[in-house]
C-alpha positions in Angstrom: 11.8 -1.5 20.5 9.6 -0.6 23.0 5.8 -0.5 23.0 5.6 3.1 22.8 8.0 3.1 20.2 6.5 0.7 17.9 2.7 1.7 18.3 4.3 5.6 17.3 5.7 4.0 14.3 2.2 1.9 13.5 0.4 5.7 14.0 3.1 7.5 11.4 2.2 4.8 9.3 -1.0 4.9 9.3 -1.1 8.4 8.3 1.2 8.1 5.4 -1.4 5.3 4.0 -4.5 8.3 4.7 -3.0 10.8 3.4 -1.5 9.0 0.9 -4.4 6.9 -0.4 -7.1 9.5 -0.2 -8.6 11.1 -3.5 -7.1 14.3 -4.3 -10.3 16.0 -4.1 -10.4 15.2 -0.1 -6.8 15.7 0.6 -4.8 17.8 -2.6 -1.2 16.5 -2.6 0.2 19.7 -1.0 -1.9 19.8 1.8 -0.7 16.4 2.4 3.1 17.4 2.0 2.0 20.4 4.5 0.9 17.9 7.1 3.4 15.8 6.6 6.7 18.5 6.0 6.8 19.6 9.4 7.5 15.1 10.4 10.1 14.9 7.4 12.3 17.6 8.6 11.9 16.2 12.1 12.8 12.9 11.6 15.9 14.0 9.0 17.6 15.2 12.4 17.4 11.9 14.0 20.5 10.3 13.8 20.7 7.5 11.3 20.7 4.7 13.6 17.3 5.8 14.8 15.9 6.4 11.2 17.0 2.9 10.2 15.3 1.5 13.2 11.9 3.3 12.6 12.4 2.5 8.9 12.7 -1.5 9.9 9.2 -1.0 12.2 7.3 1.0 9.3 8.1 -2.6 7.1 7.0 -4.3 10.4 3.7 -2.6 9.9 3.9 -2.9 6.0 4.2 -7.0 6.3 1.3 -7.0 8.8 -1.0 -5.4 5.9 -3.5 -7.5 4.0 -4.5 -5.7 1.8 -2.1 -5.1 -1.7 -2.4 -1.3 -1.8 -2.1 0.1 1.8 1.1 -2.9 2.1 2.6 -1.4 -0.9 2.0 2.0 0.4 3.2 1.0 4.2 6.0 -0.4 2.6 7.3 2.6 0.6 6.3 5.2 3.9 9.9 5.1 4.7 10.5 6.6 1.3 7.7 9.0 1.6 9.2 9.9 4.8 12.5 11.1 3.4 14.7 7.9 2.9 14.6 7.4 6.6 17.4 4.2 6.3 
């Protein structure tokens, strides 16, 4: 993967952990499904290969987390993401 490519996958990632991890009071749920809807359907019409590979660089970014919650959270993005593998 290129540069580009994996510093896209760090950014998606990175907003699944915000939006997921923030307190429903700052973000509700649905406004973070909103947000992240439009990504979902976008990424379903990749074709699989290319879903597995930005699956394998979101657990990349999940192993480079220190911290339990936002690795377990990086770790399931893929999931979040619509079973992206």
């Amino acid at each position: 993967m290129t540069t580009l490519e994996r510093a896209l996958a760090k950014a998606l990632t990175e907003i699944v952990i915000g939006l997921d991890l923030s307190a429903d009071d700052a973000i509700a749920p649905e406004a973070a499904m909103e947000v992240l809807q439009p990504v979902i359907d976008l990424l379903h019409d990749l074709p699989k290969q290319n879903r597995q590979a930005l699956a394998e660089l979101i657990n990349q970014c999940a192993q480079e987390e220190t911290d339990p919650e936002r690795h377990l959270t990086a770790w399931e993005a893929p999931e979040t993401l619509g079973h992206l593998a």
